[in-house]
Every structure is written in C-alpha cells, then in structure tokens.
N, C-alpha and C positions, 0 to 999 in steps of 0.2 A: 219492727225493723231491726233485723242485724247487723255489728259492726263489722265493716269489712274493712281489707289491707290492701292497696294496688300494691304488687311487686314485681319489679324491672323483668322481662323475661329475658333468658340466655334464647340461645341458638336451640331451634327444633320446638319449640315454643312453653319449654320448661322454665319453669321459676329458679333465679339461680339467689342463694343466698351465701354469704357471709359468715365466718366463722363465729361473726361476733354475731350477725342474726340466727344463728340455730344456737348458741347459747339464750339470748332472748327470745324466740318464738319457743322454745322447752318448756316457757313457764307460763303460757298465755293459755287458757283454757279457757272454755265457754262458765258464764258465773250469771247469775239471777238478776234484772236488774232491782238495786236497791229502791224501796220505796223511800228512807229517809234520806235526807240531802245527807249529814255524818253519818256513814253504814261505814263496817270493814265486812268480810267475808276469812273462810277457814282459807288456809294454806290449798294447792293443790297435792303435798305430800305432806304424810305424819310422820315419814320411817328418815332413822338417823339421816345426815349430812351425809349429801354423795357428793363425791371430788368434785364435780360443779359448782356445788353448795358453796363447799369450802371455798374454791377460787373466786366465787362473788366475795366471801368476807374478806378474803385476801387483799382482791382490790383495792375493795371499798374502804376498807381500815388505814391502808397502807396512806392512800392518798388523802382520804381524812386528820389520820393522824398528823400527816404533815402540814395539813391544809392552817394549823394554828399556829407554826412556825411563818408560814407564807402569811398569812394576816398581818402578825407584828410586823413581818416586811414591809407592806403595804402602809402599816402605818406610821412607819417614818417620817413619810412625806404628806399623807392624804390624812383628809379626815374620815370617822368611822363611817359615815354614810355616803364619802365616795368611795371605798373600801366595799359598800354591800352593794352598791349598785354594779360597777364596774363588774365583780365578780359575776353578777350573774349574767350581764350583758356578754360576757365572753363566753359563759357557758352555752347563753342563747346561736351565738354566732358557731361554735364548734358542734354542738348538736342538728344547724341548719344544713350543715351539709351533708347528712344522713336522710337517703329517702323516706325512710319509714314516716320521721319527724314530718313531713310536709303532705304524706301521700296518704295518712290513714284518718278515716270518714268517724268522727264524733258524731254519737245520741245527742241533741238538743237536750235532754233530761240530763244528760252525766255533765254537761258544760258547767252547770253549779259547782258541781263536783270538784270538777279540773282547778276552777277558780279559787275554792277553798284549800283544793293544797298550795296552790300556789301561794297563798297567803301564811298557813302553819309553816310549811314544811320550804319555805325562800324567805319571803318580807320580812316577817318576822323572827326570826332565828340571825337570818342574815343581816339583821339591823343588829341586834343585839349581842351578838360574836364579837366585832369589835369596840361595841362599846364598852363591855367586858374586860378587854384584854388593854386597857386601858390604866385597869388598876391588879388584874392576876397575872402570872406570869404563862406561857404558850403551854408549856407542860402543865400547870395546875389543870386551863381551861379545859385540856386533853382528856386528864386523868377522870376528872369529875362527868366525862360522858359517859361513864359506866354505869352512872344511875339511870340511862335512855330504856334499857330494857323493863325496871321495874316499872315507870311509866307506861310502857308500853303494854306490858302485861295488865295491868290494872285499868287501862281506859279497852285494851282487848274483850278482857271478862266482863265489863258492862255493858258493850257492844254483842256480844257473842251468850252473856247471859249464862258464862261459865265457867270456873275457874282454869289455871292452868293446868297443865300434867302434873303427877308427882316429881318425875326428875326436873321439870322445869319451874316446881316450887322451891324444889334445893335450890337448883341452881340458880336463883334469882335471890334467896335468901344470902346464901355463901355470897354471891357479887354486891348484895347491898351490903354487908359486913365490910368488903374491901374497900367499897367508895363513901362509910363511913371514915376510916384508917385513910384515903387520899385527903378528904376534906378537910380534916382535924386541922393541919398546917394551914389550910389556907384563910380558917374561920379565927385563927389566933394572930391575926395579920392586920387589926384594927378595922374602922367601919367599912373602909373605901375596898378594902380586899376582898371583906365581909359580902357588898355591896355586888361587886365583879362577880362574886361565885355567887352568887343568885341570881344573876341575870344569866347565868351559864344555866342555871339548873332553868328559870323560865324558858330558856328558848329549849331544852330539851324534851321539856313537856309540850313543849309545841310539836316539834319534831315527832314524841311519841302518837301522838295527835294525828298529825300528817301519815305515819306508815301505817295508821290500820285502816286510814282514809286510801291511802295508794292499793292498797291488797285489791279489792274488783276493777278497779280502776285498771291494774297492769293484767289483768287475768283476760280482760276483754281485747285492749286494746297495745299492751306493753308499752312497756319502759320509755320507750324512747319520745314517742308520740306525745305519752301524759305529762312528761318529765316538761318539755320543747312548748307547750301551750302553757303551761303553770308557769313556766317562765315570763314568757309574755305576761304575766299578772303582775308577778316578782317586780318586775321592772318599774311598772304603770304606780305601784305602791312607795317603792324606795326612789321615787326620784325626787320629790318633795325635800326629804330630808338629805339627799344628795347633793341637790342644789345650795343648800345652806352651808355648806362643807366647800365650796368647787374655789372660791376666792382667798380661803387658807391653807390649800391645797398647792402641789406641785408634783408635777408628774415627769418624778428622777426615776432613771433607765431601771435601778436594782429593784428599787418599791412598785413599778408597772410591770417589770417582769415577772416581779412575784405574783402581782395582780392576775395575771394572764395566766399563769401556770393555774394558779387556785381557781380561777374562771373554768378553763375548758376540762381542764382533771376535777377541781373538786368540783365544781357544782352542772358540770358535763357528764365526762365517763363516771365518777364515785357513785354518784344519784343514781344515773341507769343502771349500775350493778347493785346497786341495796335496791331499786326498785323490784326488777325483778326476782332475787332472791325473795323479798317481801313475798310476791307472787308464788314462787316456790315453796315457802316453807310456814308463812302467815306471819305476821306483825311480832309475834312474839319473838319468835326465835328465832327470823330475820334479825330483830334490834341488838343480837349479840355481835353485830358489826361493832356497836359501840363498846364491849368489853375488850376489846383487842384497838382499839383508837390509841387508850392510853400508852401501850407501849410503843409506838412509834415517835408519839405525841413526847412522852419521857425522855427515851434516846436523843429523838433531834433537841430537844430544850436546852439538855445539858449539854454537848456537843458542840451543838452550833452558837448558842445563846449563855450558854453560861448559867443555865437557870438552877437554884437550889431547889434539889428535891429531898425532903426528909425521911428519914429511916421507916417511920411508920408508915408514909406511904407507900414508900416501895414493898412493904407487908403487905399493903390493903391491893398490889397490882395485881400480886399473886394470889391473891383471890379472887379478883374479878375474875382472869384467865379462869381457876378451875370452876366459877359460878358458866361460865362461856363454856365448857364443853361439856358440864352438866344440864345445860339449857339445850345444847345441839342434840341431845339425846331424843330417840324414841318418843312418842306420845303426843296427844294432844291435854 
C-alpha cells in the first residue's frame, strides 16, 4: 500500500500548491519501507547545498537560535514543564491549519515510527531545554548545539553501516573543536552549570536520534504531516510533568508571548524546515542547522539578556561556522 497526499484542487481540476508546498514536496521522494522500528535512509541529494538547501538552514537556525532566548522568557513566570508543553501545543495548533498536516494517509507500520520521533525529537528534548536553562545561560544552551551534527553523524554511520564523506569528516572534526572552545566556560561554572550543559548535550543526542529517524519518514510523507502527528505524542508525554508545574506558574502577557512565538515558529515552521532539509540532504548534513544556531543564539544573549560570552568561545564559533560549510560540501 502506498502513501498518498489529498491536495486541495484549483480551477480546471489542477493541484494548486503553495510556495511553501513546492519547497516541501522538492524533498519527498519515494524511499523503501523500513523493516526496523529506528531506520534513517540516505538523503535524496549528495551534491553541494543548493539555495533551497541553504534557505531551510537559514530558517531553521535563525528561529532556533532564538528559540533559547524565548525559553528564558517563558521562564520568568512558568515552570519548565509548562514551558515544554505549551510550546508544543502552539506548535500543534499553528501546523493544524495546514492541509497537508490533516489530509495525508499514514502506513499503519510507520505509526511506530511517527511515535518515536515524537518522543526523541519533542518530549524529550523539550522537557529538558528548560530544565537546562535553569542553571546555563540562553547563549551558552545555543552555543553547545553545535555538537548535534557529531551525534548525528555517528548514530548516521551505525544506521547506514558507513562512515561519513571525507569533507564531512573535516567538517565535523573542525566543529567539534569549536564546541570544545564554547563548552570550556560553561564546564568551569561549578556543578549546577556543569549539570545544565549536560542536559543540553542529552537532549541533543536525542534530537541527533530523531533526524535520522525523520529522513524516510519526510521522504514518504513530508515534513509537515510527520512533524503535526509526533506532536500529538509530544503533548500526550509532557503533560504529566506539566501539570506539576501549572500551580507555580503564571501566565504574564511577555512570558506567553514568548511561549507562543517559540510554539508556532520553533517548534512549528523551524521543525518543518530541518525536517525536510533532513529529507534533502540526509541527517548528517542537514544537522549543520545546528552549527549556525549558535550565532543567533550569541547575538540575542548578549544583546537582549546581557549574557557573558567568553573570548574562547567566540573562537570555538568560528569554528563550528567553518566545520558548517565543510559539512555542506559534496559527498556522501
């Protein structure tokens, strides 16, 4: 049984689509299905980033990176686990008014599937963000996602059964060097600091986790669909620890705005554009979204927040950056 898409017809009995649907239907190709519940699949292209490419990182980075200033917002007033639920509840509500999200027909077999991202790549991540941010500051949490692609690459090659490209070995080596040089500061900040940057790095391994699960998943069915039902899971998981949270909680206009923002952008449109890039380009070299987080993530910290960033790590950025466009490179 294959997956199909209903799409709205225009006038004359033609399919009319969306700018934003022919950037996402570009990346949806027919793909094998998986025999294991965890499979990733290759990219549908090996050759450099084409301006498409780029404008998914562009997004995705832009609103991610912000997305850790907008947390600490949130957490002014809320607790961390109304912080994770909220956010994804808004993401849920802003992706439902997209046909694709309601109108495209899921394999009973990939429903496992769906469910487990939902879990790596929402619950879990999105639990642990702001618990994090708790005791790191929004720039640090940022910076330190530049270790996403080395995860990513590494549960890739055990999946895939094969190492990366040459340039995507630099470039993954060079970026861990950098997010060595970010961490440094944050690991000399006593236990509780210590503590935050490793639940940053947990939930990125989770995330690496989730994109090489997302690769067949967007290939069959896109972005928006898998994104919109994994939610639904998101929700069903973070509301337990939500609920613990709602009576020392308070929901001031600036901390729900933020909420709202980081709902329907980050974990709305950001996700649909890393998913299907993912699609595009495969888990590896998709996760170079997360080399370029940092600089967003740095800018607004200092800026808005006042946050101290240390000299070495503004060293170790510019590295991730050039591990990031040796990673966009040619090759599988």
């Amino acid at each position: 049984m294959t997956a199909t898409r209903d799409e709205p017809g225009a006038e004359g009995g033609e399919a009319s689509l969306s700018d934003f649907d022919v950037a996402e239907a570009a990346a949806i190709a027919p793909a094998a299905p998986a025999r294991r519940l965890p499979a990733t699949a290759e990219g549908i292209s090996a050759a450099p980033f084409e301006p498409l490419d780029w404008g998914l990182v562009g997004v995705s980075s832009v609103i991610w990176g912000a997305s850790f200033l907008l947390i600490a917002e949130g957490l002014e007033t809320m607790e961390p686990g109304v912080v994770a639920w909220l956010r994804i509840a808004f993401g849920f509500a802003a992706l439902a008014t997209l046909p694709a999200a309601r109108r495209t027909h899921f394999q009973r077999s990939d429903l496992p599937r769906v469910a487990l991202v939902g879990t790596v790549w929402l619950a879990i991540p999105m639990t642990l963000f702001p618990v994090a941010e708790q005791w790191v500051s929004s720039s640090v949490a940022g910076m330190l996602n530049g270790a996403l692609p080395l995860f990513s690459a590494t549960i890739s090659s055990f999946f895939l059964r094969r190492a990366p490209g040459r340039n995507q070995l630099l470039g993954l080596g060079v970026g861990f060097l950098g997010v060595v040089a970010i961490s440094l500061p944050s690991m000399q900040g006593g236990s509780k600091t210590a503590l935050g940057a490793s639940l940053v790095i947990l939930a990125l391994v989770s995330y690496a986790f989730a994109g090489n699960l997302m690769v067949p998943l967007q290939q069959r069915y896109g972005s928006i669909a898998v994104i919109w039902r994994a939610q639904v899971v998101g929700l069903v998981l973070t509301m337990p620890y939500a609920l613990t949270g709602v009576g020392s909680s308070s929901l001031a206009w600036k901390s729900l705005g933020a909420v709202i923002v980081l709902g329907a952008l980050g974990t709305g449109v950001a996700f649909v554009a890393a998913g299907t890039l993912m699609g595009r380009v495969g888990a590896t070299r998709g996760s170079i979204i997360a080399y370029l987080i940092p600089v967003v993530a740095l800018v607004l910290g200092v800026l808005l927040r006042d946050d101290h960033v240390e000299v070495i790590a503004i060293t170790g950025l510019g590295l991730v950056l050039v591990g990031a466009y040796l990673t966009s490179r040619a090759g599988r």
